[in-house]
C-alpha positions in Angstrom: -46.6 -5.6 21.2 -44.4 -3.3 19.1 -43.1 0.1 21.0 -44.4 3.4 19.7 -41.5 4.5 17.8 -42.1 8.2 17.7 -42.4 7.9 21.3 -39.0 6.2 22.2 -37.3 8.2 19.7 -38.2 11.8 21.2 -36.6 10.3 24.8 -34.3 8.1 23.9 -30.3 8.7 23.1 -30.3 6.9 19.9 -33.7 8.7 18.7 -34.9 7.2 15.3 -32.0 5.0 15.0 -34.0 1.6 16.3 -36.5 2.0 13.1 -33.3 2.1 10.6 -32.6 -1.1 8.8 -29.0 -1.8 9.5 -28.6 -3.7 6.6 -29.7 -0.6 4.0 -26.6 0.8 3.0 -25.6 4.3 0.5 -23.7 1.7 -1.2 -25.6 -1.6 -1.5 -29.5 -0.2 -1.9 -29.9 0.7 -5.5 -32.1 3.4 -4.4 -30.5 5.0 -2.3 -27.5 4.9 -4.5 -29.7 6.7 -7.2 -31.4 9.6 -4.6 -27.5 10.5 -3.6 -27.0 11.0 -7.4 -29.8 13.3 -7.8 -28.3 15.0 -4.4 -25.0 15.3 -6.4 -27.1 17.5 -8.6 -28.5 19.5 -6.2 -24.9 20.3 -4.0 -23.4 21.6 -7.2 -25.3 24.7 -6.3 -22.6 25.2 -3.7 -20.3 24.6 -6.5 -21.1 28.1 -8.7 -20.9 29.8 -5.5 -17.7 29.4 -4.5 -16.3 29.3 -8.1 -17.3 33.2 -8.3 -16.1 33.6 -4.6 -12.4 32.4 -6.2 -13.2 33.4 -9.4 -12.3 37.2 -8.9 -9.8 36.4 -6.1 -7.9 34.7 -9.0 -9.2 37.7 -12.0 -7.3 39.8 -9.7 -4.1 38.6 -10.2 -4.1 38.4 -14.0 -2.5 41.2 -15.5 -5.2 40.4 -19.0 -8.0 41.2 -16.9 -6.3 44.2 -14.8 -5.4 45.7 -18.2 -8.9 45.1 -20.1 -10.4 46.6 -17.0 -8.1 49.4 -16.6 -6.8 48.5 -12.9 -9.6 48.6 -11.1 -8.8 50.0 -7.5 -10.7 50.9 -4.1 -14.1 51.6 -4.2 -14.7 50.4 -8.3 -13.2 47.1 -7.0 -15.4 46.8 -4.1 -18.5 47.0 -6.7 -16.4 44.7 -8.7 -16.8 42.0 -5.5 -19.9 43.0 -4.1 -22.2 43.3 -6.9 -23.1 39.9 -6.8 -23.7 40.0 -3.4 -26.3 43.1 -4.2 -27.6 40.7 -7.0 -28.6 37.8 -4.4 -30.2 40.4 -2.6 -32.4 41.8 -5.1 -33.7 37.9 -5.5 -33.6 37.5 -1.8 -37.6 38.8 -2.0 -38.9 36.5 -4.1 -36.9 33.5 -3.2 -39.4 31.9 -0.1 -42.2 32.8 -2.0 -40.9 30.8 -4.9 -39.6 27.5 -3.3 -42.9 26.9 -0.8 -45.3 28.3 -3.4 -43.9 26.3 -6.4 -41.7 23.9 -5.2 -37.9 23.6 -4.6 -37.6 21.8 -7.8 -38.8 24.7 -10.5 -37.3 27.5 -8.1 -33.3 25.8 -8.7 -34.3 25.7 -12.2 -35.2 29.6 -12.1 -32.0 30.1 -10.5 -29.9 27.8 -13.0 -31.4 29.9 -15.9 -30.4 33.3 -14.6 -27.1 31.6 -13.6 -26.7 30.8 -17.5 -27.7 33.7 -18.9 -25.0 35.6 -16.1 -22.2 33.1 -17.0 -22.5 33.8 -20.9 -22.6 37.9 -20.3 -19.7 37.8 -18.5 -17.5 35.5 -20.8 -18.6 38.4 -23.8 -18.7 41.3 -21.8 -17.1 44.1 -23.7 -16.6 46.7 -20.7 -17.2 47.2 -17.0 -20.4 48.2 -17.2 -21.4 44.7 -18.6 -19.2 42.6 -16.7 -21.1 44.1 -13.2 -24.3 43.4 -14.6 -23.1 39.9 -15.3 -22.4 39.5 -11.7 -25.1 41.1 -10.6 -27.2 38.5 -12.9 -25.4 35.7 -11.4 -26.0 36.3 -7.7 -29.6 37.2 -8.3 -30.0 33.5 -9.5 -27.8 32.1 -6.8 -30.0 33.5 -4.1 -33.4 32.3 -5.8 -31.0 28.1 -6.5 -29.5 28.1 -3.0 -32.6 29.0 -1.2 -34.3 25.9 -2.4 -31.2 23.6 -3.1 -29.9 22.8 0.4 -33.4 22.5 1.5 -34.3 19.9 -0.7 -30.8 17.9 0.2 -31.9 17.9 3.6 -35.9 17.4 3.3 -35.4 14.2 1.0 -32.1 12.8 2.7 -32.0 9.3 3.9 -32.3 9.7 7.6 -28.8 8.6 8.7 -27.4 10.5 5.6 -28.8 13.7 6.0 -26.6 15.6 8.5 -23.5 14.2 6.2 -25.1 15.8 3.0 -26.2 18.6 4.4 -23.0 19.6 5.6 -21.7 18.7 2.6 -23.9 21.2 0.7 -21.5 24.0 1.7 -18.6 21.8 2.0 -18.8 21.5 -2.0 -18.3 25.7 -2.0 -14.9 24.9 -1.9 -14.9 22.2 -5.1 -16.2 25.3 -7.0 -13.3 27.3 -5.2 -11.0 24.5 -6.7 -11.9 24.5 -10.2 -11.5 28.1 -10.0 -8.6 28.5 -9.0 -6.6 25.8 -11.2 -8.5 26.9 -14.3 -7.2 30.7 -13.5 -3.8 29.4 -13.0 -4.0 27.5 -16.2 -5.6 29.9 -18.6 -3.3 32.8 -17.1 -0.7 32.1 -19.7 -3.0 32.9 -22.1 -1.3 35.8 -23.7 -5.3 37.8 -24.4 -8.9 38.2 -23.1 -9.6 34.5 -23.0 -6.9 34.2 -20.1 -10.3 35.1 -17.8 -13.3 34.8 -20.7 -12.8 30.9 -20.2 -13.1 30.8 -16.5 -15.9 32.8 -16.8 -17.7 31.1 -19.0 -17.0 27.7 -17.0 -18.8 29.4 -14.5 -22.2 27.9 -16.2 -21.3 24.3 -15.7 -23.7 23.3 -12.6 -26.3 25.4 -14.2 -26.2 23.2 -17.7 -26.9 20.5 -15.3 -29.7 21.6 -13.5 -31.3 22.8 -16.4 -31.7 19.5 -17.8 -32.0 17.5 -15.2 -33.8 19.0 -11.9 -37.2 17.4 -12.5 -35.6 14.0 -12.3 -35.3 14.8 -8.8 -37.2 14.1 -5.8 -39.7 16.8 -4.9 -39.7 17.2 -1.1 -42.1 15.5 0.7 -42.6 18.3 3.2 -43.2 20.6 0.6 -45.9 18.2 -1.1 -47.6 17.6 2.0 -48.1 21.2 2.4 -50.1 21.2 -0.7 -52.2 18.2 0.4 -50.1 15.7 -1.9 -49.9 12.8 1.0 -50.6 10.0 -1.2 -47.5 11.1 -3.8 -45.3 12.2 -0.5 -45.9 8.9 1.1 -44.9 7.1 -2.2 -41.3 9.6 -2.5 -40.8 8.5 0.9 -41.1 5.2 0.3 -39.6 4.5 -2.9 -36.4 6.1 -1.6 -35.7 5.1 2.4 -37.8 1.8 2.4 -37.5 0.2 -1.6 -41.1 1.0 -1.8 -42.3 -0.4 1.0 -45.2 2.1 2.5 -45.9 0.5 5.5 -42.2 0.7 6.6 -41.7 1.7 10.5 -38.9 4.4 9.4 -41.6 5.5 6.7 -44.6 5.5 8.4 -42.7 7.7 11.2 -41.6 10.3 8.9 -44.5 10.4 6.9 -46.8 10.8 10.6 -44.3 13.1 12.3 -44.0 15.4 8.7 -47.8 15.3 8.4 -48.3 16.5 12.0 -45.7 19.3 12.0 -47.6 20.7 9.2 -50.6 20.2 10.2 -50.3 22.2 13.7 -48.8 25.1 12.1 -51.7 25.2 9.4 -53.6 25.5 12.3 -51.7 27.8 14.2 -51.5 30.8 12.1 -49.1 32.5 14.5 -46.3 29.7 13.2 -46.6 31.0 9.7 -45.4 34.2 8.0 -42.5 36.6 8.5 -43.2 38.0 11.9 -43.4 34.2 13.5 -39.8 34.3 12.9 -39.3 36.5 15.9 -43.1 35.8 17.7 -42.1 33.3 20.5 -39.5 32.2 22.6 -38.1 29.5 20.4 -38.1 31.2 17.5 -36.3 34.6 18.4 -33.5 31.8 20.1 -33.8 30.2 16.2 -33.4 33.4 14.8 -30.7 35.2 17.3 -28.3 31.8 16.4 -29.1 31.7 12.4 -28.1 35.4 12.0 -25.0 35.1 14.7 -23.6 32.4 12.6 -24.2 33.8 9.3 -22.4 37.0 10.2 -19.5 34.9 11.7 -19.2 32.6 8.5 -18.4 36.1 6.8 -16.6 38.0 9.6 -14.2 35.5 11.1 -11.3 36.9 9.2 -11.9 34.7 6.3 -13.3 37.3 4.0 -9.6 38.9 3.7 -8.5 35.6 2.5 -11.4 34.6 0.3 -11.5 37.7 -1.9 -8.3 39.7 -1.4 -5.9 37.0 -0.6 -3.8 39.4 -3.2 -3.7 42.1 -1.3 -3.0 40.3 1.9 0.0 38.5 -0.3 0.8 42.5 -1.2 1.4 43.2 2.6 3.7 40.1 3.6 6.1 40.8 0.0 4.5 38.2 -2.2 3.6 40.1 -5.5 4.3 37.7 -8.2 1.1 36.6 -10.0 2.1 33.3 -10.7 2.8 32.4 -7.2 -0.4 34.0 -5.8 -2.6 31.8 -7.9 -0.5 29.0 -7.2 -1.0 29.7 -3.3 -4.8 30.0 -3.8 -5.1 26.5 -5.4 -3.1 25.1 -2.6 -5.1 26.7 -0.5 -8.8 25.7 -1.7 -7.7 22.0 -2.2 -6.4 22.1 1.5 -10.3 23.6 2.8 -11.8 20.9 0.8 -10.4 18.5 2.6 -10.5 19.5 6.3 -14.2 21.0 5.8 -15.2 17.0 3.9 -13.7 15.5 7.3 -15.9 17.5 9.0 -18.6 17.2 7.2 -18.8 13.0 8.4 -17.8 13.7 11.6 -20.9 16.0 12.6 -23.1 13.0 14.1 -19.9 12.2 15.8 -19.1 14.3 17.5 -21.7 16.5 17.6 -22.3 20.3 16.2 -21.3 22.1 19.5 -17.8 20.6 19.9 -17.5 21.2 16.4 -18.1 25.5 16.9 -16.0 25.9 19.8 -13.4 24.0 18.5 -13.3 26.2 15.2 -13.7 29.2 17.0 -11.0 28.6 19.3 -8.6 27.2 16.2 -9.6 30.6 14.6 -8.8 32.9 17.5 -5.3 31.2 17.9 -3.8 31.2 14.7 -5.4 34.7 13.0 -3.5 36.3 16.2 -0.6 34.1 15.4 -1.0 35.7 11.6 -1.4 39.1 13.1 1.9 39.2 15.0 4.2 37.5 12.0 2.5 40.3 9.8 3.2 42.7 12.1 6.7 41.7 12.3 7.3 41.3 8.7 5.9 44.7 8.4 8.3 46.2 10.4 11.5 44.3 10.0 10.7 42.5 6.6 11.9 39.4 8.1 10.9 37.0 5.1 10.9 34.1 8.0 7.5 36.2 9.2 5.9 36.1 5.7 6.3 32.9 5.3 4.9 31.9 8.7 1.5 34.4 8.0 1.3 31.9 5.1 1.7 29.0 7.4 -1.3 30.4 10.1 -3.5 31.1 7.0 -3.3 27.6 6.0 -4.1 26.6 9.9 -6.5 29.1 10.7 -8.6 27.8 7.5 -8.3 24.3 9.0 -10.2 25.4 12.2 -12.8 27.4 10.1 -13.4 24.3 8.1 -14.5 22.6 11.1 -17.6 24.2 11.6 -17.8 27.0 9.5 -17.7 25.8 6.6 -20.1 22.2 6.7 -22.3 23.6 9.3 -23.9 26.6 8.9 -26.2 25.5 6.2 -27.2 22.2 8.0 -27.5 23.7 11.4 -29.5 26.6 10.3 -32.4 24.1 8.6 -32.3 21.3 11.1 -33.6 24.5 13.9 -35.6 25.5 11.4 -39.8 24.2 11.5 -41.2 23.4 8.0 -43.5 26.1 8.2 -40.8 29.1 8.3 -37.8 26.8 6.5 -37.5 28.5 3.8 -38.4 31.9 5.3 -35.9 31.5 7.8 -33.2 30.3 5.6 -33.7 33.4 3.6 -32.9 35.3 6.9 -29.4 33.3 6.9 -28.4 34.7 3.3 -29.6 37.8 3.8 -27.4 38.1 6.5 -24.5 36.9 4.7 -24.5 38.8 1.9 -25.1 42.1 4.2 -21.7 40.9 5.8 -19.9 40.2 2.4 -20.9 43.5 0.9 -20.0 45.4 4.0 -16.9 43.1 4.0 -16.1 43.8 0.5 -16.6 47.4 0.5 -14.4 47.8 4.2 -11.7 44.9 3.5 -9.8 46.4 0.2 -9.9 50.3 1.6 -8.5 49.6 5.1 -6.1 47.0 3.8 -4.7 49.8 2.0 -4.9 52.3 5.1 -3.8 50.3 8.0 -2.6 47.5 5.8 -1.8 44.5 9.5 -3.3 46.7 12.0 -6.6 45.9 10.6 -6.1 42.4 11.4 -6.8 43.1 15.4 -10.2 44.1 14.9 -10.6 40.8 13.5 -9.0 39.0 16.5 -11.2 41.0 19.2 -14.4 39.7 17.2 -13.0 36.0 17.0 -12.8 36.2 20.8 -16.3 37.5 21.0 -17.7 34.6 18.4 -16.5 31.9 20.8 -18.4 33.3 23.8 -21.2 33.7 22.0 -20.8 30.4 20.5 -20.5 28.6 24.0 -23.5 30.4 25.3 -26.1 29.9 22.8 -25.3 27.0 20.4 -27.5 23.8 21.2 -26.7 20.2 20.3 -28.8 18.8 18.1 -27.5 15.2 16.7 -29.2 12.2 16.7 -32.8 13.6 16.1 -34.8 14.2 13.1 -35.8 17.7 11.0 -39.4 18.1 13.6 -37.9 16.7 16.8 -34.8 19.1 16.8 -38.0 21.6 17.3 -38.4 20.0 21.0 -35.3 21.6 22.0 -36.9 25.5 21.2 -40.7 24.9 21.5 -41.2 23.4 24.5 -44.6 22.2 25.0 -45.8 22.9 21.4 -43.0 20.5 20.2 -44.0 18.1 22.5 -47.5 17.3 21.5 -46.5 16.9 18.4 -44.2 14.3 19.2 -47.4 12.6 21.0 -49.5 12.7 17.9 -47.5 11.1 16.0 -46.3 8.6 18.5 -50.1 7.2 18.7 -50.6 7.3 15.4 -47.2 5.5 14.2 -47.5 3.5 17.4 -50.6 1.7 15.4 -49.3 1.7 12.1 -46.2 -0.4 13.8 -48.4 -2.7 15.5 -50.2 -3.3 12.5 -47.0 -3.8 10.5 -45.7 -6.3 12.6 -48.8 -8.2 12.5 -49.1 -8.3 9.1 -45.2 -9.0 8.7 -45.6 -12.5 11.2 -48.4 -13.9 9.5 -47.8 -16.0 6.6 -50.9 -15.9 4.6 -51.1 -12.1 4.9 -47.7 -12.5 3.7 -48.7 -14.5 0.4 
């Protein structure tokens, strides 16, 4: 008689693993090699967002665009920044509604086309005015893409695959950061407008991509369960973890486990709508973590680096403009790396060691920055410029670590289907509150307080890792709807029973069916 799978993998350490075929592969199954193309498409959201993020780190350094623009200083190039930021959350609204009421699939293809539309304005803007409303453009249609985008990666993931991607998701913020910053460096010796109309217009690539493409993708099963489309779920499911195969053990427990979740918070009003989010235990935990860790992406120390790494290079002596935008594409090819090795290491060794330890890197080597700036601005000791360079490099290998892969995948594995996509919307809200209060604060008291400014940022790194050691929970090894055990108690746990007796059956059926040889033929 076959074990109850859902069952055994609620309780035991290796979870769903023992309903896995070992021999189905990324790179042998011709399926699965085809879904992780169509993920490609769908991480390249990441992409856009960090090219902008580098974009005007880089625009800042060109003397083209300084002089088009007239030198944009203080609080005109804080607008400059955070306008985007302001456009995400004018979107930020409509962005849930659109990816549970229409699907994820038509909500990134929203996004793309206001991404377009933003990418082209800006390449022809003529003056200020335009170039902010470009921005603003663009970040409206980032919020409504990466609302839907990671959720998708992580709702029609391969089980085994899924942390990997998901991490990955903001991992690839960081490729965009790379192409960025070389094409800046490149087109700087441009001698007229086009030194920063090219990378701007560049900016558009993912978009082109997701425009054509998206609806080859995989809607998420989750999502068409919801609307009462089992039969064309169950097939998704199938066709892409189990070759087609419906009656699949790994299939038949997501598609049971899926199918319960939803249907208890159907029928539980009170886990549905914007005031579950902070209704019960669990969820005000969910939320408390989800909004700590979205702030701490933001306020860890990195925001000096990732938009006014020039004005940072302005304090240690470093003023030419060719070796500032050489430094920056160092710099983002170096976080693509350490935040990749992360990103396959999460199921290793598990999301917890993974904060402290990046929290703990962070503390350590922004201090370390903090002191060698310090001395350089006192003595002008070049030895001391040179090291902040050095710590900048290292503390950005510690915030790679966690920062960086995790707090996308993190936030939606805590997250129930029912307020996924509200819940994520909390997340970006949060961020972009922090990056336009970031870009607003950073640039005027750099210029005030120039290094002294840095200690505020080392008293909050020592709080994040407190916080951090106290409140994050482990969560590896366990499927979307059984992370839920770990915040919703006994709610969590008869779901797990439901679907254990109703998988349970299916198995036993299954194996039946698999051992006889005429039911075979």
């Amino acid at each position: 008689m076959a074990v109850g799978p859902a069952l055994t993998a609620s309780n035991s350490p290796d979870g769903f693993m023992h309903l896995v075929d070992p021999n189905r592969k990324w790179y042998n199954n011709r399926r699965l090699i085809i879904l992780h193309g169509w993920l490609v498409l769908l991480v390249i959201t990441s992409s856009t967002n960090g090219y902008d993020g580098s974009l005007m780190n880089s625009l800042q350094s060109m003397d083209q665009w300084k002089d088009f623009f007239h030198d944009p200083e203080g609080g005109t190039l804080g607008l400059l920044n955070a306008i985007q930021n302001i456009g995400s959350l004018a979107g930020y609204p409509f962005a849930p509604y659109l990816s549970d009421g229409i699907g994820r699939r038509p909500t990134i293809w929203m996004g793309a086309v206001c991404m377009l539309a933003g990418a082209a304005l800006q390449a022809a803007c003529m003056n200020i005015h335009q170039f902010i409303g470009a921005r603003f453009l663009l970040g409206f249609g980032l919020s409504i893409a990466t609302n839907s985008a990671p959720m998708l990666v992580t709702e029609v993931s391969y089980p085994t695959y899924r942390p990997q991607w998901t991490s990955l998701y903001n991992t690839l913020w960081y490729s965009g950061n790379i192409v960025a910053s070389w094409t800046a460096f490149g087109t700087s010796k441009i001698n007229s407008n086009w030194s920063w109309r090219i990378p701007s217009l560049l900016q558009g690539i993912p978009s082109v991509f997701q425009f054509f493409l998206i609806f080859l993708v995989p809607e998420s099963p989750r999502y068409l369960i919801s609307k009462g489309k089992d039969a064309q779920a169950l097939h998704t499911l199938a066709y892409y973890h189990a070759d087609g195969d419906e009656q699949d053990p790994l299939v038949q427990y997501e598609f049971e486990e899926i199918k319960a979740a939803i249907r208890i918070d159907q029928e539980t009003q009170k886990n549905v709508g914007w005031k579950a989010l902070f209704a019960t235990k669990g969820n005000r935990r969910r939320m408390l973590i989800i909004m700590a860790i979205a702030w701490f992406s933001q306020w860890s120390g990195n925001g000096l680096v990732s938009y006014y790494l020039n004005k940072v290079f302005d304090t240690i002596g470093i003023t030419d403009n060719a070796i500032q935008l050489l430094i920056t594409g160092i710099l983002a090819i170096w976080n693509l790396f350490w935040a990749v090795f992360a990103s396959f290491q999460v199921e290793r060794w598990g999301r917890r060691f993974l904060f402290l330890t990046s929290a703990g890197g962070m503390l350590l080597f922004f201090t370390l920055q903090t002191i060698c700036s310090a001395q350089y601005a006192m003595h002008q000791n070049p030895a001391a410029a040179h090291a902040v360079i050095a710590f900048i490099f290292l503390f950005y290998a510690f915030y790679d670590l966690a920062f960086t892969p995790l707090i996308v995948s993190y936030t939606l594995e805590i997250l129930p289907y029912s307020l996924r996509a509200k819940g994520f919307n909390v997340f970006n809200l949060t961020i972009s509150i922090a990056l336009i209060f970031n870009q607003y604060v950073n640039p005027i008291a750099l210029k005030n307080i120039a290094w002294k400014y840095y200690i505020v940022y080392c008293c909050w790194l020592a709080f994040e890792f407190a916080f951090l050691y106290f409140f994050i929970i482990e969560t590896k090894n366990r499927t979307l709807e059984e992370t839920a055990a770990l915040f919703d108690g006994e709610d969590a746990a008869a779901l797990q029973q439901a679907t254990a007796r109703v998988v349970e059956v299916r198995h036993e059926d299954y194996d039946e069916k698999s051992s006889d040889p005429g039911l075979k033929a």
